[in-house]
DRENTORKOL-3810 file (N, C-alpha, C; in nm, 4 decimals):
REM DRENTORKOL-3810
@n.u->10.5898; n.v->7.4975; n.w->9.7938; ca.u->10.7321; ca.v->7.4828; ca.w->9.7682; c.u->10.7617; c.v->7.3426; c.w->9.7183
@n.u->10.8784; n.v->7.3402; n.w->9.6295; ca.u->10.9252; ca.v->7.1960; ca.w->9.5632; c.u->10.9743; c.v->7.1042; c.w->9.6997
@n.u->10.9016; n.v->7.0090; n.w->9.7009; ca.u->10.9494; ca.v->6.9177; ca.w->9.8187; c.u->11.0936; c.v->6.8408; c.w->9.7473
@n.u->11.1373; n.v->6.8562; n.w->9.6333; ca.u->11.2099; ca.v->6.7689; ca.w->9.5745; c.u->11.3634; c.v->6.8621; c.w->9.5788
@n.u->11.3401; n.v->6.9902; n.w->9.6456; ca.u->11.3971; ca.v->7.0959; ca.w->9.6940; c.u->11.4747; c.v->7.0685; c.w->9.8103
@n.u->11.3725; n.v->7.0333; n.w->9.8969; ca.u->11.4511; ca.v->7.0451; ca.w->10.0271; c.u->11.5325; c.v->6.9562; c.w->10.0527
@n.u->11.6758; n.v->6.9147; n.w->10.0067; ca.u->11.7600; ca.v->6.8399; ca.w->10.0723; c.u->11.8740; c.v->6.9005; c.w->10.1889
@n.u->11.9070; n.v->6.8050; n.w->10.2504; ca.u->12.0409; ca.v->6.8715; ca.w->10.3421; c.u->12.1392; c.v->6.9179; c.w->10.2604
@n.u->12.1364; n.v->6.9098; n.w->10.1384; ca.u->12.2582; ca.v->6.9837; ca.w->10.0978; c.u->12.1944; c.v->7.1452; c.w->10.0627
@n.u->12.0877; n.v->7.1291; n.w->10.0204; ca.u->12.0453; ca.v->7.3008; ca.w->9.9254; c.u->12.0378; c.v->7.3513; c.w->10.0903
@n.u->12.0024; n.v->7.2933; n.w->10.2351; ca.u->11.9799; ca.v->7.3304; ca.w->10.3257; c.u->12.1409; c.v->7.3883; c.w->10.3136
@n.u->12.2410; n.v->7.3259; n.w->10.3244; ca.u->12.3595; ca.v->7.3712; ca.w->10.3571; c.u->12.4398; c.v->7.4591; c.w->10.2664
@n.u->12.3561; n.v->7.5154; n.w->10.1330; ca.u->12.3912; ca.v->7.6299; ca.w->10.0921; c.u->12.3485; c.v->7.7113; c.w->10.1160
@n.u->12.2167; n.v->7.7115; n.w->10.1631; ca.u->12.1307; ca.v->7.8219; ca.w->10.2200; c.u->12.1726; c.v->7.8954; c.w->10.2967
@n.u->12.1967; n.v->7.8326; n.w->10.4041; ca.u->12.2757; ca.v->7.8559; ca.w->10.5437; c.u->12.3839; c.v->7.9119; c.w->10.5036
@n.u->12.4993; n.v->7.8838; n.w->10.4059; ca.u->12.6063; ca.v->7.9118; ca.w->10.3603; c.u->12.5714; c.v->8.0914; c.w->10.3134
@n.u->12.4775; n.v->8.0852; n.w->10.2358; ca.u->12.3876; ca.v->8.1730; ca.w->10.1718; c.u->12.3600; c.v->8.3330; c.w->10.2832
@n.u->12.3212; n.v->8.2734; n.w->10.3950; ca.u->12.2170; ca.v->8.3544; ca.w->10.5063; c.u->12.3328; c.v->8.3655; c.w->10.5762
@n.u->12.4349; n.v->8.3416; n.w->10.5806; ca.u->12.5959; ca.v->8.3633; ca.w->10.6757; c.u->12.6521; c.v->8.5012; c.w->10.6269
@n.u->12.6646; n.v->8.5392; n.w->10.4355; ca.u->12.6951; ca.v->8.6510; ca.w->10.4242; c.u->12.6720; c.v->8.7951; c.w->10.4855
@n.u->12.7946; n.v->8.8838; n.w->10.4414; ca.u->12.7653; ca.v->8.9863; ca.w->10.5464; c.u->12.7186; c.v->9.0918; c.w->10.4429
@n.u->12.7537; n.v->9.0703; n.w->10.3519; ca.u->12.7539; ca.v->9.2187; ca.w->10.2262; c.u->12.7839; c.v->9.1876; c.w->10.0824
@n.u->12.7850; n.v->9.2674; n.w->10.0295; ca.u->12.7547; ca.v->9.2231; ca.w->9.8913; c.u->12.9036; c.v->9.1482; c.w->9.8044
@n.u->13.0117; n.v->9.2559; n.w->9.8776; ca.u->13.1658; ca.v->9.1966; ca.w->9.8693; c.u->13.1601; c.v->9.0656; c.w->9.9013
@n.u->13.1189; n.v->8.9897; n.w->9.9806; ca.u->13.1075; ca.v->8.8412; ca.w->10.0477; c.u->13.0320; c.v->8.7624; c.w->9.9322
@n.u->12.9211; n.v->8.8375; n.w->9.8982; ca.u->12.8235; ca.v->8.7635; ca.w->9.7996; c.u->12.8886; c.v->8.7791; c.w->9.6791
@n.u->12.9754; n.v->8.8526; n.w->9.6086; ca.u->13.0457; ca.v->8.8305; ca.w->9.4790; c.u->13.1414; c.v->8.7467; c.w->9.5290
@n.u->13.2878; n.v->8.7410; n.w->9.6254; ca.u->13.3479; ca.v->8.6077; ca.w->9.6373; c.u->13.3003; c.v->8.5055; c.w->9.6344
@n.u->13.1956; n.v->8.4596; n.w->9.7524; ca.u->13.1370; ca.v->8.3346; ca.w->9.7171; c.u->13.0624; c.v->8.2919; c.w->9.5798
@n.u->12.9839; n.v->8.3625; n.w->9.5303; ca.u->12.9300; ca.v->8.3483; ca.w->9.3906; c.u->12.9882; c.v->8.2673; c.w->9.2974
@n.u->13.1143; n.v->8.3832; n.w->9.3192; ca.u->13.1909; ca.v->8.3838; ca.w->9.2102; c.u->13.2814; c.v->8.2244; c.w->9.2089
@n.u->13.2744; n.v->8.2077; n.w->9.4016; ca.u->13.3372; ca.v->8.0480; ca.w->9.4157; c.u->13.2370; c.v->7.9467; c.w->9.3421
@n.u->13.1344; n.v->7.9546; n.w->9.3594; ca.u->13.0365; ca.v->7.8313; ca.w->9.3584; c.u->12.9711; c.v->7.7856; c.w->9.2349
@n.u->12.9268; n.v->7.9364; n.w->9.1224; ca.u->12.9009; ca.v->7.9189; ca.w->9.0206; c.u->13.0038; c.v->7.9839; c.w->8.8967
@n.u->12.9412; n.v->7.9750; n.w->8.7722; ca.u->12.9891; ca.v->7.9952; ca.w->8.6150; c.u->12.9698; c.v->8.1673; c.w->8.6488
@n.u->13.0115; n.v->8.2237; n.w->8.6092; ca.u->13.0211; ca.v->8.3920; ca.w->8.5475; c.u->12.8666; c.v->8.3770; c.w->8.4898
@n.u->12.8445; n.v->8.2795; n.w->8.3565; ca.u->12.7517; ca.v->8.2564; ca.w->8.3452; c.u->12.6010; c.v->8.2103; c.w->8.4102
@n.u->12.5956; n.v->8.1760; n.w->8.5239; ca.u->12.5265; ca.v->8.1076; ca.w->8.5942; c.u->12.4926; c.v->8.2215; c.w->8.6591
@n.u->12.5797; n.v->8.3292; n.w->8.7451; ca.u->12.5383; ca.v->8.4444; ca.w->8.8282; c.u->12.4433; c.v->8.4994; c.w->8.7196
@n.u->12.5089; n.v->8.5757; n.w->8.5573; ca.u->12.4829; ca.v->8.6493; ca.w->8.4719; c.u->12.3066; c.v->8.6007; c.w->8.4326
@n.u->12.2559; n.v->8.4715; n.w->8.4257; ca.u->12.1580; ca.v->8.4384; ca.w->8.4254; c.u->12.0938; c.v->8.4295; c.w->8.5164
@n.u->12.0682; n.v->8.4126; n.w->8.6424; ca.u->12.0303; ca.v->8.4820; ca.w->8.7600; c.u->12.0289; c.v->8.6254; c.w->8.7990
@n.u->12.0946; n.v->8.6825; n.w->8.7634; ca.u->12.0608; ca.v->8.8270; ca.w->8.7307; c.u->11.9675; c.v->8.8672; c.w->8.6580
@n.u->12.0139; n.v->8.8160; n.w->8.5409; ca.u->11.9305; ca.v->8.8630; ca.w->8.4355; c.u->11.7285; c.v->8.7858; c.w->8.4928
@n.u->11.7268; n.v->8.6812; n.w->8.5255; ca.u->11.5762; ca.v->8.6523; ca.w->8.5852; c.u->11.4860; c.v->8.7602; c.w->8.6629
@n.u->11.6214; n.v->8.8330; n.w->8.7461; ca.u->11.5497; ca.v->8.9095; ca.w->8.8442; c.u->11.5581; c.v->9.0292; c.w->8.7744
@n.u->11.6044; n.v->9.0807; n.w->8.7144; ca.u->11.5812; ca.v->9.1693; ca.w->8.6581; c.u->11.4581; c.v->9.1837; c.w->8.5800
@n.u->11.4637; n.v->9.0838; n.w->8.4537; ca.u->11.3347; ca.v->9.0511; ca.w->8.3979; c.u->11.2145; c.v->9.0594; c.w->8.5127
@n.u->11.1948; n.v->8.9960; n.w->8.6467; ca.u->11.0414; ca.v->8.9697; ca.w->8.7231; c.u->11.0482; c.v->9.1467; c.w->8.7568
@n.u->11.1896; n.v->9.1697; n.w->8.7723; ca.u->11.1981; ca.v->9.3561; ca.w->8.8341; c.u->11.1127; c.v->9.4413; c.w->8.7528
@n.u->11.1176; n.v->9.4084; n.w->8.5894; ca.u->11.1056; ca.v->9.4747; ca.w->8.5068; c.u->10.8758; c.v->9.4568; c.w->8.4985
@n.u->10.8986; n.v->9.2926; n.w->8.4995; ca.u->10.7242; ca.v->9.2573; ca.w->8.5027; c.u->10.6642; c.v->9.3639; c.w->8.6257
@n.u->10.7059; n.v->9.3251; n.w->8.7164; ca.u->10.6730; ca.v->9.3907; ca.w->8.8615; c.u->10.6397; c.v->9.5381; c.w->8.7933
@n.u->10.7000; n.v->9.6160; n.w->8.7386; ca.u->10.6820; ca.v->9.7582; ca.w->8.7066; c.u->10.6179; c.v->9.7503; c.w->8.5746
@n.u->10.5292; n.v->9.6495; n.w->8.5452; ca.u->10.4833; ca.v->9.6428; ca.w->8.4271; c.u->10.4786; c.v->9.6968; c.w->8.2842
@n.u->10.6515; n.v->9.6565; n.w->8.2558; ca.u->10.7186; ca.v->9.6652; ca.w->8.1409; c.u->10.6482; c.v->9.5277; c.w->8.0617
@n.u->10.6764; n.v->9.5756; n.w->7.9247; ca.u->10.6213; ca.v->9.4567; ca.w->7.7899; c.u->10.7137; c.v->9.3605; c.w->7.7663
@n.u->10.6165; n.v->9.2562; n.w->7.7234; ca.u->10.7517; ca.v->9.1897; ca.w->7.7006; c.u->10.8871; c.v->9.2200; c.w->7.5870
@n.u->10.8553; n.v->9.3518; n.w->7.4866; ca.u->10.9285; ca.v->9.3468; ca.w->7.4185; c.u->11.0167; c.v->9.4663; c.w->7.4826
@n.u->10.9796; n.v->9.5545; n.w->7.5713; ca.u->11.0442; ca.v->9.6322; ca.w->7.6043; c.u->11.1773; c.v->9.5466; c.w->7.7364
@n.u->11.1438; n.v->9.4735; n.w->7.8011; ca.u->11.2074; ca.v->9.3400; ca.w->7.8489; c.u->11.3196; c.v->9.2703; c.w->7.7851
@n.u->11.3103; n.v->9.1792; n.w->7.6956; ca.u->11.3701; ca.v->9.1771; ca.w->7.6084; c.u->11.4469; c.v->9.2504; c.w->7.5265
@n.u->11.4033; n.v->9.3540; n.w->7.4513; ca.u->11.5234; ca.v->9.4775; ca.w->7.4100; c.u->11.6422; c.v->9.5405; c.w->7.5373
@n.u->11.5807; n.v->9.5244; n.w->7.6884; ca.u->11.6714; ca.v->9.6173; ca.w->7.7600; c.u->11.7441; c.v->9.4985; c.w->7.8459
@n.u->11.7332; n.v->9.3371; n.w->7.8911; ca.u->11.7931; ca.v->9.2434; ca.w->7.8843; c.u->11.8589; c.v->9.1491; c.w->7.8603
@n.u->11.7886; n.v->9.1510; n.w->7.6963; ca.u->11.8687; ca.v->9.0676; ca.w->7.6377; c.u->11.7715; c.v->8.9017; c.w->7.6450
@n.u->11.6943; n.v->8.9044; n.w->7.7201; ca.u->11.5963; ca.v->8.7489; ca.w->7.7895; c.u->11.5383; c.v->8.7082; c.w->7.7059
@n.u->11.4982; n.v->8.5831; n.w->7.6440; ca.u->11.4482; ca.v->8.5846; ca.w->7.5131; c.u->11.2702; c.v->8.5296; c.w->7.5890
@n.u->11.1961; n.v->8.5433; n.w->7.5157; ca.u->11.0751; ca.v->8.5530; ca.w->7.5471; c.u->11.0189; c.v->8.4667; c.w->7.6146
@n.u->11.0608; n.v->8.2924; n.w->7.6178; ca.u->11.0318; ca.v->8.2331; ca.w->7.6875; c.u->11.1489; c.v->8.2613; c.w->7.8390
@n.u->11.2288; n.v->8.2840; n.w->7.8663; ca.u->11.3033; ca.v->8.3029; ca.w->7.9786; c.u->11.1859; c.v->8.4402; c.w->8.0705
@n.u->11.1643; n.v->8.5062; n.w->7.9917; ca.u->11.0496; ca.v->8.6621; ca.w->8.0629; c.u->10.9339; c.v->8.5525; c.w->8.0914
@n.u->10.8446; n.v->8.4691; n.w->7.9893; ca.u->10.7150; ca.v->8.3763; ca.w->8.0167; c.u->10.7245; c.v->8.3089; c.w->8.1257
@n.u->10.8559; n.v->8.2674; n.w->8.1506; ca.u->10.8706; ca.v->8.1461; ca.w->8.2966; c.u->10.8774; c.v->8.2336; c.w->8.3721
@n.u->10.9388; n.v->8.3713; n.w->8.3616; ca.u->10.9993; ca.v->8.4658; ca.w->8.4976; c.u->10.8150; c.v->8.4992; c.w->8.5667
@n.u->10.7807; n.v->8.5527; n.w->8.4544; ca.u->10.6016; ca.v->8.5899; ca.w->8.4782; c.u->10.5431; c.v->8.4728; c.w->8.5258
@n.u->10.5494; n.v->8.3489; n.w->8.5179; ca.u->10.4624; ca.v->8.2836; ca.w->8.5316; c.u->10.4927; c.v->8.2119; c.w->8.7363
@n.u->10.6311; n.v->8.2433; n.w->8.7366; ca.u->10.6772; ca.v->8.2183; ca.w->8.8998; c.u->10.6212; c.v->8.3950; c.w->8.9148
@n.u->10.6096; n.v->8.4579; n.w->8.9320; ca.u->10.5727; ca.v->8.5748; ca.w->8.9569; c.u->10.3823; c.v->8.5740; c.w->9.0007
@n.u->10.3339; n.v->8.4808; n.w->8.8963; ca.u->10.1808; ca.v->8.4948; ca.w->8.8791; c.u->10.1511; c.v->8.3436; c.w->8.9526
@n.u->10.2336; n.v->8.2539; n.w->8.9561; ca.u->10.1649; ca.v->8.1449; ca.w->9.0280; c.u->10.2505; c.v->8.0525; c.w->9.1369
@n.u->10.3990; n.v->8.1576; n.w->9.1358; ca.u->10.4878; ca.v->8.0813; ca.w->9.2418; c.u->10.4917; c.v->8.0927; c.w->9.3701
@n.u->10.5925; n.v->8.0742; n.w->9.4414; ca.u->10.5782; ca.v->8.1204; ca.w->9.6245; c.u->10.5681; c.v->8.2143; c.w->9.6761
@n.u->10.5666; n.v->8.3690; n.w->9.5956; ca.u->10.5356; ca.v->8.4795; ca.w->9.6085; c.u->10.7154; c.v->8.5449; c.w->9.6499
@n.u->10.7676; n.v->8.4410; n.w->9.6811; ca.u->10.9189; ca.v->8.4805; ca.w->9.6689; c.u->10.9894; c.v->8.6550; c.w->9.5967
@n.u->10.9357; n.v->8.6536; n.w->9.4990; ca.u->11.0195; ca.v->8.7260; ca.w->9.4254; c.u->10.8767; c.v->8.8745; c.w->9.5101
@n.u->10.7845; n.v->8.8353; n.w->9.5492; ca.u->10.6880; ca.v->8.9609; ca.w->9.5912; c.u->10.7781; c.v->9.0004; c.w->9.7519
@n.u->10.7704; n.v->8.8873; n.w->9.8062; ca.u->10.8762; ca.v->8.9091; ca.w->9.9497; c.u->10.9877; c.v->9.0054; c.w->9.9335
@n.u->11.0965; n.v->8.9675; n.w->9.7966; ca.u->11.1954; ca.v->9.0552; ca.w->9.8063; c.u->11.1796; c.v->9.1783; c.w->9.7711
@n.u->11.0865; n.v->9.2054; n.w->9.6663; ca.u->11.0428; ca.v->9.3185; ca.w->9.6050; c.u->11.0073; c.v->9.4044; c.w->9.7037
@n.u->10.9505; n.v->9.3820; n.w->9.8004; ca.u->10.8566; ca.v->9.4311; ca.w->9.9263; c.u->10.9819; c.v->9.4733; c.w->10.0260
@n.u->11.1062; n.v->9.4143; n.w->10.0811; ca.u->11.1827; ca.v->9.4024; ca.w->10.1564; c.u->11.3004; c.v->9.5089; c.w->10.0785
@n.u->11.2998; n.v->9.5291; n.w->9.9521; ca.u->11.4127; ca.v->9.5891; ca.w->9.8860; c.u->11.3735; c.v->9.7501; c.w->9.8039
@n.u->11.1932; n.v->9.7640; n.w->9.8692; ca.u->11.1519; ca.v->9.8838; ca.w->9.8081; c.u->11.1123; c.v->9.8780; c.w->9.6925
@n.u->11.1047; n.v->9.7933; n.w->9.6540; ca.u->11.0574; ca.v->9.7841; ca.w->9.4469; c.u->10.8963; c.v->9.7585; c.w->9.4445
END
């Protein structure tokens, strides 16, 4: 993990984060904290690793996201050499 990560503040969104109750809670706050844009690209990431995970191409990726090829290369490459994060949720959410 990024040690350059862990400050008391990302700690105190986290927490902010792990307080929600449901998904209604998680679009208000979202919607408080970041851009329309900012959620919309975070979406779109997980979708893209959703899409690697079920070993879609990259062009089939791209045509059904919209992600341009390097945004899918970084998504794959935290997928193939990151904290296993995105394998945790995948695992926890049935995918």
């Amino acid at each position: 993990m990024n040690s350059k990560l862990h400050t008391e503040a990302v700690d105190s969104l986290f927490d902010a984060i792990l307080s929600l109750k449901d998904r209604d809670e998680c679009y208000k706050f979202l919607e408080d904290i970041a851009t329309i844009n900012e959620i919309l690209s975070l979406s779109q990431r997980f979708e893209v690793a959703q899409m690697l995970h079920d070993h879609k191409t990259y062009m089939e990726i791209a045509q059904k996201t919209g992600a341009s090829t390097a945004t899918i290369s970084r998504v794959n490459r935290s997928l193939t050499y990151g904290n296993d994060g995105y394998a945790m949720v995948f695992e926890r959410i049935g995918k």
